[in-house]
N, CA, C and O atoms as a Maestro MAE file, in Angstrom:
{
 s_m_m2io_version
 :::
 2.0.0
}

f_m_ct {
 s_m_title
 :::
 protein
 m_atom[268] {
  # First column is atom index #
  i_m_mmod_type
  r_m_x_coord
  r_m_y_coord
  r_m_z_coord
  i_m_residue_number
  s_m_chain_name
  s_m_pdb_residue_name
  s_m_pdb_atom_name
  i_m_atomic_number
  :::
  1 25 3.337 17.249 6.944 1 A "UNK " " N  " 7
  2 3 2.429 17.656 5.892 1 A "UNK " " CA " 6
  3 2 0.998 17.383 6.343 1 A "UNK " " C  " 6
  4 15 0.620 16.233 6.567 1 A "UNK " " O  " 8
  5 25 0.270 18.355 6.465 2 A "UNK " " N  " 7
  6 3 -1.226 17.805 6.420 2 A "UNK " " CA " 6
  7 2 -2.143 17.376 5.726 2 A "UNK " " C  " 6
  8 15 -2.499 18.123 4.816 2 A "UNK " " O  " 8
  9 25 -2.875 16.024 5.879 3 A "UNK " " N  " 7
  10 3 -3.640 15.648 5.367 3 A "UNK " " CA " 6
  11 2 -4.658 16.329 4.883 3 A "UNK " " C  " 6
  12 15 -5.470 16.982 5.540 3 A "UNK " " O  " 8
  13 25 -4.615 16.141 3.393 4 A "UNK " " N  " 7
  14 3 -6.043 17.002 2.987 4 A "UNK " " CA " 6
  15 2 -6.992 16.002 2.237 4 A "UNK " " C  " 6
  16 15 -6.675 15.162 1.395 4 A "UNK " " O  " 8
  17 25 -8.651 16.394 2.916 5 A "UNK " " N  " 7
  18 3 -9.220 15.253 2.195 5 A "UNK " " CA " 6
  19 2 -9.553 15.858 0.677 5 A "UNK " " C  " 6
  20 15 -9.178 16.934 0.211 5 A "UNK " " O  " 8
  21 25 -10.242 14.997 0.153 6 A "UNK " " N  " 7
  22 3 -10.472 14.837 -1.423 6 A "UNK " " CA " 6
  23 2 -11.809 14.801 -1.519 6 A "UNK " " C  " 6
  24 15 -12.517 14.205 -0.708 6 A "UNK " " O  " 8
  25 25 -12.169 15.336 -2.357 7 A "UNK " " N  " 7
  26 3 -13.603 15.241 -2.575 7 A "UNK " " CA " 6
  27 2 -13.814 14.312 -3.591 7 A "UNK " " C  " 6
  28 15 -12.991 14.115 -4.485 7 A "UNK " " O  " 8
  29 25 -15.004 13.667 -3.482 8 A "UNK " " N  " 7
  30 3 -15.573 12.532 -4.925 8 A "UNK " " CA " 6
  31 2 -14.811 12.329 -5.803 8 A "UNK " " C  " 6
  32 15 -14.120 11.313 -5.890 8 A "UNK " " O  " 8
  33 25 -14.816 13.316 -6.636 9 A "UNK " " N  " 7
  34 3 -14.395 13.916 -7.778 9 A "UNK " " CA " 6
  35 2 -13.528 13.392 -7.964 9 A "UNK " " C  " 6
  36 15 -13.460 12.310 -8.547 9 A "UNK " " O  " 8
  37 25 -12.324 14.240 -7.362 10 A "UNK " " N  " 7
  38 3 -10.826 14.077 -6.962 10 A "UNK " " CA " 6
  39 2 -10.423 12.449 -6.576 10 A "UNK " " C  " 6
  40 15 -9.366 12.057 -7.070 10 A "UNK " " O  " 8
  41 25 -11.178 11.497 -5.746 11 A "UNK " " N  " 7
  42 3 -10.738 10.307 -5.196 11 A "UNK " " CA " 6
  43 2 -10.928 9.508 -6.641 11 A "UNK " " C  " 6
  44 15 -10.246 8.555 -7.020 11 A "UNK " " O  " 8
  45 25 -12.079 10.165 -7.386 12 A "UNK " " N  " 7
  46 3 -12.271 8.949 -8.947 12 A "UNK " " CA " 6
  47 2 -11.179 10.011 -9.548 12 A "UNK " " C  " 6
  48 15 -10.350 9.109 -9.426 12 A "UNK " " O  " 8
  49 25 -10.654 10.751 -9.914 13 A "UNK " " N  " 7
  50 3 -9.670 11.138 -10.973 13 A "UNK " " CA " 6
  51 2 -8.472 9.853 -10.104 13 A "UNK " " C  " 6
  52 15 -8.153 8.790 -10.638 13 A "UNK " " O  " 8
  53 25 -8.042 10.255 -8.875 14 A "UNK " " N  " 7
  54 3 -6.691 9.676 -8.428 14 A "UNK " " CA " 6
  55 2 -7.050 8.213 -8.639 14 A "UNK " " C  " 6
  56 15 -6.129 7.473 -8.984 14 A "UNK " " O  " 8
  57 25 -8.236 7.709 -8.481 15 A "UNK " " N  " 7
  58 3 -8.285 6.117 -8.587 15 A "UNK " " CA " 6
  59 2 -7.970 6.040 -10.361 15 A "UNK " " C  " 6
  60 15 -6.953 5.455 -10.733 15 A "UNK " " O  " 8
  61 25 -8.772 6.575 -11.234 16 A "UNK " " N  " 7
  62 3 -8.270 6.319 -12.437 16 A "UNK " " CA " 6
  63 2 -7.142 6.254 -13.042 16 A "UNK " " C  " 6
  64 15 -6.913 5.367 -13.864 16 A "UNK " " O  " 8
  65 25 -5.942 7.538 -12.604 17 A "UNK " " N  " 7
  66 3 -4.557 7.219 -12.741 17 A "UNK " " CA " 6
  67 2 -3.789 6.472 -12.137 17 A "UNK " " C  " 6
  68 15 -2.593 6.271 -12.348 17 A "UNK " " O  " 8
  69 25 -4.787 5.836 -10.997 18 A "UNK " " N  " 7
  70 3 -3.784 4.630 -10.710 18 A "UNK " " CA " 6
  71 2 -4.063 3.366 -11.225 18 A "UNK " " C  " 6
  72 15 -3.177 2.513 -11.161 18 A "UNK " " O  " 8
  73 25 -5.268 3.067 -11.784 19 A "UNK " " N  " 7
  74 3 -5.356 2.256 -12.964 19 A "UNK " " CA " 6
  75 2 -5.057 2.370 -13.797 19 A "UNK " " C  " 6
  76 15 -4.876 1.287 -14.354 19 A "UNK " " O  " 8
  77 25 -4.720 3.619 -14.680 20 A "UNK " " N  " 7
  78 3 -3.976 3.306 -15.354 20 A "UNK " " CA " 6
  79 2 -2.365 3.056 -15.620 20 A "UNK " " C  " 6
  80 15 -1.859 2.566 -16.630 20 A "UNK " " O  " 8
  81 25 -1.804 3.458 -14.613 21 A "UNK " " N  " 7
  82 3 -0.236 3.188 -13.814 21 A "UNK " " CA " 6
  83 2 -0.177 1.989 -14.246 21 A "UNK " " C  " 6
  84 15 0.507 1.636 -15.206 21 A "UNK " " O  " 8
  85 25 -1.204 0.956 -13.272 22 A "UNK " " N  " 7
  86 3 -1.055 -0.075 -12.957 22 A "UNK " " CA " 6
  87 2 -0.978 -1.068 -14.495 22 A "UNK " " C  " 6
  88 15 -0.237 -1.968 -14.892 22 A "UNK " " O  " 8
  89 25 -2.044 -0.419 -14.997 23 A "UNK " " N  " 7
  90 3 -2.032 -1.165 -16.793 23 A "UNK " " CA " 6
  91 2 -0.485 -0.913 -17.334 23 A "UNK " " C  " 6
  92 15 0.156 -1.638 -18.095 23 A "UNK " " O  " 8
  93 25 -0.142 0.129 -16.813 24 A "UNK " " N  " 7
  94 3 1.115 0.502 -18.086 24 A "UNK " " CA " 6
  95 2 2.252 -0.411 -17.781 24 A "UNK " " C  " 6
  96 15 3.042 -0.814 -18.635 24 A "UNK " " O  " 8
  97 25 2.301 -0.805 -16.133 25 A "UNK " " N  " 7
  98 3 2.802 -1.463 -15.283 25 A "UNK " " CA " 6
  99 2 3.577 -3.061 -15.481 25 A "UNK " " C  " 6
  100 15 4.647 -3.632 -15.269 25 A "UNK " " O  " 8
  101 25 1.673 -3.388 -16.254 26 A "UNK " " N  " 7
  102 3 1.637 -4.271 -16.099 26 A "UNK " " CA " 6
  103 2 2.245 -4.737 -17.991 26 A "UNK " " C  " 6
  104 15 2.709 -5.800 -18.403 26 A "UNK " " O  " 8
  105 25 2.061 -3.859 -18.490 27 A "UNK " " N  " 7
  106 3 2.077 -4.088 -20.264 27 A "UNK " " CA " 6
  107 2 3.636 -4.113 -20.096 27 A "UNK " " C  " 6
  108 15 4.234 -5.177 -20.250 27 A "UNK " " O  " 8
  109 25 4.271 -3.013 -19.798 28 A "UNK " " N  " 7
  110 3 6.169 -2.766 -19.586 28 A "UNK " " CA " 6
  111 2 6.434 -4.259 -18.938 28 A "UNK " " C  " 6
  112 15 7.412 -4.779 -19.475 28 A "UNK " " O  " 8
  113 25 5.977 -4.881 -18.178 29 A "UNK " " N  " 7
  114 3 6.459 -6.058 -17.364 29 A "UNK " " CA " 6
  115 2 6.668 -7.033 -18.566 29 A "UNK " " C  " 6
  116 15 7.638 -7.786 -18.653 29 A "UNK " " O  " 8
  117 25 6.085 -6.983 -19.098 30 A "UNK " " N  " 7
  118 3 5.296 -8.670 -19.924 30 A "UNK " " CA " 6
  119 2 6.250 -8.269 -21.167 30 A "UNK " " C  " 6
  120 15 6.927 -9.186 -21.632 30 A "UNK " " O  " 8
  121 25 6.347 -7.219 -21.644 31 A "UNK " " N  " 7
  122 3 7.564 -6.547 -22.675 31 A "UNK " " CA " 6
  123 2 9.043 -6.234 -22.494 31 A "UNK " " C  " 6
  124 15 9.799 -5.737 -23.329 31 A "UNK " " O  " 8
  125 25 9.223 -6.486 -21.671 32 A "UNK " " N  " 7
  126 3 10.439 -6.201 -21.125 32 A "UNK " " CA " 6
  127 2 11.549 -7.182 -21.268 32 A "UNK " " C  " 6
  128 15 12.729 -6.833 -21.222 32 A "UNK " " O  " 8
  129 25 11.145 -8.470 -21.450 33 A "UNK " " N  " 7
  130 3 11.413 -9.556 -21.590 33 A "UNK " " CA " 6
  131 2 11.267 -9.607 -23.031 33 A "UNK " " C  " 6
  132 15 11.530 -10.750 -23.402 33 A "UNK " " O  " 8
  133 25 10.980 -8.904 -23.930 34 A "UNK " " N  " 7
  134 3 10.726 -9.214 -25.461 34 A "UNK " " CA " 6
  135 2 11.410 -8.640 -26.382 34 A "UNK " " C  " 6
  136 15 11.604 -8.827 -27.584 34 A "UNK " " O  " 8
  137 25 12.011 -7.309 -24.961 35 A "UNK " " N  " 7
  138 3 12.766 -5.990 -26.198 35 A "UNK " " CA " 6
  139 2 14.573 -7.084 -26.259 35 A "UNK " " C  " 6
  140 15 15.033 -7.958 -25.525 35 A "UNK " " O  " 8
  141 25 15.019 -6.479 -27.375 36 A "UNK " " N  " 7
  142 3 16.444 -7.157 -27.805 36 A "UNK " " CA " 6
  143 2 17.494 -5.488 -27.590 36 A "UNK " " C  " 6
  144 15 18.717 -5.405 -27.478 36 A "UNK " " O  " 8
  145 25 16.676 -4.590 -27.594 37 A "UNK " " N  " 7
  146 3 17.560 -3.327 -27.625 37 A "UNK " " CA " 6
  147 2 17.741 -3.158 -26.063 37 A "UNK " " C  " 6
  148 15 16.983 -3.463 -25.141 37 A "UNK " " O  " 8
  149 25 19.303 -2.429 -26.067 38 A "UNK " " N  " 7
  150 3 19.620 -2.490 -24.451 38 A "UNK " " CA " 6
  151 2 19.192 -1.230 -24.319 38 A "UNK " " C  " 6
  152 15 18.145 -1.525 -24.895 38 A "UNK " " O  " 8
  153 25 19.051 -0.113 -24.089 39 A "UNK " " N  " 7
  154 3 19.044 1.310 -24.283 39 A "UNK " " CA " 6
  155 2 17.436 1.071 -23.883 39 A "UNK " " C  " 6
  156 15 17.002 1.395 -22.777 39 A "UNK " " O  " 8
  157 25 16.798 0.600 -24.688 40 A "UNK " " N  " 7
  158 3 15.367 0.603 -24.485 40 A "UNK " " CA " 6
  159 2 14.812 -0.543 -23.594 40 A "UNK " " C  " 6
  160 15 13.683 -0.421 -23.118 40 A "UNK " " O  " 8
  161 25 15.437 -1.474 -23.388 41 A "UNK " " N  " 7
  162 3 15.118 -2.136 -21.703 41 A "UNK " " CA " 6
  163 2 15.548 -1.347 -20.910 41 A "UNK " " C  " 6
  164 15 14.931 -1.414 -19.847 41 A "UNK " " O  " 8
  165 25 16.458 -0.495 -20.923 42 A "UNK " " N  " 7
  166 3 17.207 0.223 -19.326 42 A "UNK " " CA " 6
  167 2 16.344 1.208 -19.158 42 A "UNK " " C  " 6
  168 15 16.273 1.812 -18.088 42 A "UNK " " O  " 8
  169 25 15.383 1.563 -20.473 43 A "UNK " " N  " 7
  170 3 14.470 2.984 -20.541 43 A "UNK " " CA " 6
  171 2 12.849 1.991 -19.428 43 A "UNK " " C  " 6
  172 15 12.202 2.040 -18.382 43 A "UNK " " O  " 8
  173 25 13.017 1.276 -20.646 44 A "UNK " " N  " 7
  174 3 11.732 0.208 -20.015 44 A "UNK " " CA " 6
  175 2 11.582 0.039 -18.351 44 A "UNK " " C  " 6
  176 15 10.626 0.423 -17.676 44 A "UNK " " O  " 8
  177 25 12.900 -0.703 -17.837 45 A "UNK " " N  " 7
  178 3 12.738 -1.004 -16.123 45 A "UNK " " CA " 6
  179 2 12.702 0.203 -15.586 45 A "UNK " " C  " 6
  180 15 12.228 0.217 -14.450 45 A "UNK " " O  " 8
  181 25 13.204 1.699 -16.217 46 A "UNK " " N  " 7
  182 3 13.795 3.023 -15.360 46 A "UNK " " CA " 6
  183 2 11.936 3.161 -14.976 46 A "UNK " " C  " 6
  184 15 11.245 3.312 -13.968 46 A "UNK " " O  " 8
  185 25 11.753 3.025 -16.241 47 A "UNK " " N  " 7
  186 3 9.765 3.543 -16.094 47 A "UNK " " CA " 6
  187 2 9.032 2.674 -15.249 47 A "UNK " " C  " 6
  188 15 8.058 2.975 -14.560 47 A "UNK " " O  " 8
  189 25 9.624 1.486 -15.368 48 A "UNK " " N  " 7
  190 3 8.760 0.305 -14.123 48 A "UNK " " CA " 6
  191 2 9.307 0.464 -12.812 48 A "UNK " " C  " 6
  192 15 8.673 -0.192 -11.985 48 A "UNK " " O  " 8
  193 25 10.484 1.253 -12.230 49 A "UNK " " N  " 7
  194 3 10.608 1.190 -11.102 49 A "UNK " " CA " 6
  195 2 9.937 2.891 -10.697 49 A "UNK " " C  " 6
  196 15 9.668 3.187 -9.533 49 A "UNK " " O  " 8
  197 25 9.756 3.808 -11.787 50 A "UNK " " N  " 7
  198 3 9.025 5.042 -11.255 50 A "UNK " " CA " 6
  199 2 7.421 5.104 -11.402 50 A "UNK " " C  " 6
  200 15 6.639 6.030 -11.190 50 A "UNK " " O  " 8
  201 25 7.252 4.010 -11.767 51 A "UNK " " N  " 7
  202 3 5.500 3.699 -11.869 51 A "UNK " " CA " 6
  203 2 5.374 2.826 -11.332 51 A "UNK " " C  " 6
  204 15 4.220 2.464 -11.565 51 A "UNK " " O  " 8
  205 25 6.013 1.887 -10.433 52 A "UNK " " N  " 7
  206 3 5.742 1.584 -9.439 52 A "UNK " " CA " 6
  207 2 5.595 2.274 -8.159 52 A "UNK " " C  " 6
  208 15 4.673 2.057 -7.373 52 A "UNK " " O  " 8
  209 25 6.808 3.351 -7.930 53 A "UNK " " N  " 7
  210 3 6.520 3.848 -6.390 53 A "UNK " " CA " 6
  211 2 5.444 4.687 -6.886 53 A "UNK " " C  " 6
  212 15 4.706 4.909 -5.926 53 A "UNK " " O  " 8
  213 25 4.859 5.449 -8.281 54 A "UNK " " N  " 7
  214 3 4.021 6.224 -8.302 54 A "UNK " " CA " 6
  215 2 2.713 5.569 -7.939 54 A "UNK " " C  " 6
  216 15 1.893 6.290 -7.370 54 A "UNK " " O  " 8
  217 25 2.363 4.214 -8.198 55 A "UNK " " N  " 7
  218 3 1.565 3.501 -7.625 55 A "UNK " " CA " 6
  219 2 1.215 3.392 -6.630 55 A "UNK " " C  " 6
  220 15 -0.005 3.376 -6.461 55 A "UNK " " O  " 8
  221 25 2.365 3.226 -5.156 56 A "UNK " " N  " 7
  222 3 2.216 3.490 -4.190 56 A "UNK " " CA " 6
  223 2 1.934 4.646 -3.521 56 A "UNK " " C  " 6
  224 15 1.215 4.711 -2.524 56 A "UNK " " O  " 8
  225 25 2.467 5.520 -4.030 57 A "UNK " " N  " 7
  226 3 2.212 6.824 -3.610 57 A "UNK " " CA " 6
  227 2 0.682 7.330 -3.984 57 A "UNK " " C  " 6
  228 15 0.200 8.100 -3.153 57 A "UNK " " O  " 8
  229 25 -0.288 6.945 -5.314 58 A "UNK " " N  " 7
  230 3 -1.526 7.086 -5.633 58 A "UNK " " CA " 6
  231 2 -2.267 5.809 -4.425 58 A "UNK " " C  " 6
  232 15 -3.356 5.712 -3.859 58 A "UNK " " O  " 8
  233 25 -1.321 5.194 -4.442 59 A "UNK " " N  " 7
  234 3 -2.375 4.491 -2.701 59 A "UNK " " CA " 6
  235 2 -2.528 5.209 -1.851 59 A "UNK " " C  " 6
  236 15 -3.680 5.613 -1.695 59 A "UNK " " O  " 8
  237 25 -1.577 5.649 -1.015 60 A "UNK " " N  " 7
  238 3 -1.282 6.383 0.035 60 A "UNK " " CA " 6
  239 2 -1.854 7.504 -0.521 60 A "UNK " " C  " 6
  240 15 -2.782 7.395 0.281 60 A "UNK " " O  " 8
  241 25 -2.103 8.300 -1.036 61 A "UNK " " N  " 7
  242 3 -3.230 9.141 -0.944 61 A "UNK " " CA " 6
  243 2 -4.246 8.735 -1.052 61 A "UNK " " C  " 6
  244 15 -4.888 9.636 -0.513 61 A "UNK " " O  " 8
  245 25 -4.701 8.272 -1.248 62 A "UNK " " N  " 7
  246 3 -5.992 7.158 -1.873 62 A "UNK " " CA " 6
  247 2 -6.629 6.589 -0.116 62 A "UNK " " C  " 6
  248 15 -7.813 6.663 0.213 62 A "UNK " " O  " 8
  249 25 -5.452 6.028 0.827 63 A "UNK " " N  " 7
  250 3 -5.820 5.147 1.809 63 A "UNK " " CA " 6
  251 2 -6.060 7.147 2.944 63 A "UNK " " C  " 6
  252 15 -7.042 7.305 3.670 63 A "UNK " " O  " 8
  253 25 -5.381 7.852 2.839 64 A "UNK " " N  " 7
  254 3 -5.227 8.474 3.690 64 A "UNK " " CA " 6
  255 2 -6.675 10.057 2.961 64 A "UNK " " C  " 6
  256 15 -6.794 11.156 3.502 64 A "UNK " " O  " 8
  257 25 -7.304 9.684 1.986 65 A "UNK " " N  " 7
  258 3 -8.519 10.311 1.322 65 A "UNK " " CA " 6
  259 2 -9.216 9.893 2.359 65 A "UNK " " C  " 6
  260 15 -9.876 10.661 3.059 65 A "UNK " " O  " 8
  261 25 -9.108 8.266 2.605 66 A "UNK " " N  " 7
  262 3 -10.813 7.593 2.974 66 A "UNK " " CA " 6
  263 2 -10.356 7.787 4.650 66 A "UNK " " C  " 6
  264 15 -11.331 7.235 5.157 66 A "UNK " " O  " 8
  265 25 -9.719 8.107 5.515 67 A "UNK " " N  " 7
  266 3 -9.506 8.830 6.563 67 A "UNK " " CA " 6
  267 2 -10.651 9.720 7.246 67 A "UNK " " C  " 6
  268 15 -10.397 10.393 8.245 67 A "UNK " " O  " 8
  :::
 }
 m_bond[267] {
  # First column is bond index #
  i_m_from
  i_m_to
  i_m_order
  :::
  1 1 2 1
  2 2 3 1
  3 3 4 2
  4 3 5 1
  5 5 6 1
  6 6 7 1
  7 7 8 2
  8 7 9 1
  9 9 10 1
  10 10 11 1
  11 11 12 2
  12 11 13 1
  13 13 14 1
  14 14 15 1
  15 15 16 2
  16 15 17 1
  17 17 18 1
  18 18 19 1
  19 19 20 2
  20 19 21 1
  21 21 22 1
  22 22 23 1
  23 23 24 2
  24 23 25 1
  25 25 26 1
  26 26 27 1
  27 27 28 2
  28 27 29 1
  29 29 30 1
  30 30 31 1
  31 31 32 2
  32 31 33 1
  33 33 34 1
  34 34 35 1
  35 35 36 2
  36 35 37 1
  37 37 38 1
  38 38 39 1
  39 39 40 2
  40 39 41 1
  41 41 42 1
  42 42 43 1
  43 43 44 2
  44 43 45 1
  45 45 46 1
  46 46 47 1
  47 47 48 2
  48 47 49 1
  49 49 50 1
  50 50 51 1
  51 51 52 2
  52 51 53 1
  53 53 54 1
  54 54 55 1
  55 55 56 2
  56 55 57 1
  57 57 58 1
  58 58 59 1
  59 59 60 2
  60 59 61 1
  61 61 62 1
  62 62 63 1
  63 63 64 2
  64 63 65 1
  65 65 66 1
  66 66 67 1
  67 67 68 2
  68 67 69 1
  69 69 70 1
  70 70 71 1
  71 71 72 2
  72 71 73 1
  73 73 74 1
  74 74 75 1
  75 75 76 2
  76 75 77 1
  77 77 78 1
  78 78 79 1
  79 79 80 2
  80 79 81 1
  81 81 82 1
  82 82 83 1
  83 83 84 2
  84 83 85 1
  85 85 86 1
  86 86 87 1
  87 87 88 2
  88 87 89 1
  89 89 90 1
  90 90 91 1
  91 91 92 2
  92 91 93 1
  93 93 94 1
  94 94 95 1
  95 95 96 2
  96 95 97 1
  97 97 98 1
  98 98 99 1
  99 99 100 2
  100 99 101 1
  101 101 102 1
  102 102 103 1
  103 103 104 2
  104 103 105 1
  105 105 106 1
  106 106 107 1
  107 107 108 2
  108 107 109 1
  109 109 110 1
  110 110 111 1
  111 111 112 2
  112 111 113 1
  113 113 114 1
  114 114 115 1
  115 115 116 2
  116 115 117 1
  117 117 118 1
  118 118 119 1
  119 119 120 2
  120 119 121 1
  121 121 122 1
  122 122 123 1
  123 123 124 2
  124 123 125 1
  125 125 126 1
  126 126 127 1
  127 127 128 2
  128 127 129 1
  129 129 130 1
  130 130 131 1
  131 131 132 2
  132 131 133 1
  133 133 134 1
  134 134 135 1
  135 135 136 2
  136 135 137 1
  137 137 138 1
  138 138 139 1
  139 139 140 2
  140 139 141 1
  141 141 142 1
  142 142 143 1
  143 143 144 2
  144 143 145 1
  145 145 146 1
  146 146 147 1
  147 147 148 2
  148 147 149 1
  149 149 150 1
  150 150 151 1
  151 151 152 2
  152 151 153 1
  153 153 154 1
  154 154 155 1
  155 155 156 2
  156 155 157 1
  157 157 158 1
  158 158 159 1
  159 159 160 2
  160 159 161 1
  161 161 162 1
  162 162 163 1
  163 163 164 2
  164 163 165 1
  165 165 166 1
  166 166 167 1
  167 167 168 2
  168 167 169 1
  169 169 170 1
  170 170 171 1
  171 171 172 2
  172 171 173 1
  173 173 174 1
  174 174 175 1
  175 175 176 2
  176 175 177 1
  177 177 178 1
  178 178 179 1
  179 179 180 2
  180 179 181 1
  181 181 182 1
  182 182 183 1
  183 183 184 2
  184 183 185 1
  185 185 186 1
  186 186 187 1
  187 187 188 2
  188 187 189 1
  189 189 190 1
  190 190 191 1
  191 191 192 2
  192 191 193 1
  193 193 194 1
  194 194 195 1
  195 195 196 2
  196 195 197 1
  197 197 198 1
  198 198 199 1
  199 199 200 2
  200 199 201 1
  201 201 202 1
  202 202 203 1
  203 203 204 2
  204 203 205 1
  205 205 206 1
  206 206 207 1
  207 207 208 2
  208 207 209 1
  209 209 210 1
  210 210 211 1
  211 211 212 2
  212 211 213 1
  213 213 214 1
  214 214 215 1
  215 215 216 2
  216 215 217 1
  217 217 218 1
  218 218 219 1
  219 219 220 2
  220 219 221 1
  221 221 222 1
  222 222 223 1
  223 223 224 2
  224 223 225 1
  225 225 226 1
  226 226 227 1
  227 227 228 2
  228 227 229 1
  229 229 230 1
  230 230 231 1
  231 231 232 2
  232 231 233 1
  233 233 234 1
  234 234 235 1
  235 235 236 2
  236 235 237 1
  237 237 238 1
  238 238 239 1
  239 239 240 2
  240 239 241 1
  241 241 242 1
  242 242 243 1
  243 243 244 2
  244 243 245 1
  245 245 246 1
  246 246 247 1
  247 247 248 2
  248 247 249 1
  249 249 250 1
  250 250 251 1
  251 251 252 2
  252 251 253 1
  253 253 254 1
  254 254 255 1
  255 255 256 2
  256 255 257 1
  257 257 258 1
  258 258 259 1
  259 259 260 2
  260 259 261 1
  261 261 262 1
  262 262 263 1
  263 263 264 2
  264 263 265 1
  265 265 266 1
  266 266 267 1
  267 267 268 2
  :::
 }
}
């Protein structure tokens, strides 16, 4: 796949959704531990393990922008 760079613009939109990933990240973590329903913890971790690699993946574009 080739690298494509990003302009300004584009590097502050992708940095912003990965702050906010990271918030949602971080709120599901600290709650997760609070819910009593099983259905909705298994919903809870499904979303913390796909907003996590989405995290990584908004790096890695992010590290391979400033290239």
């Amino acid at each position: 796949m080739a690298t494509k760079e990003l302009a300004l613009h584009e590097q502050l939109e992708v940095h912003e959704v990965l702050i906010f990933k990271t918030t949602c990240v971080t709120k599901s973590k600290l709650f997760v531990d609070l819910v009593q329903d099983k259905k909705l913890k298994e919903i809870i971790e499904e979303d913390l393990e796909l907003s996590t690699k989405a995290i990584k993946d908004l790096r890695k574009v992010l590290a391979d922008a400033s290239k």
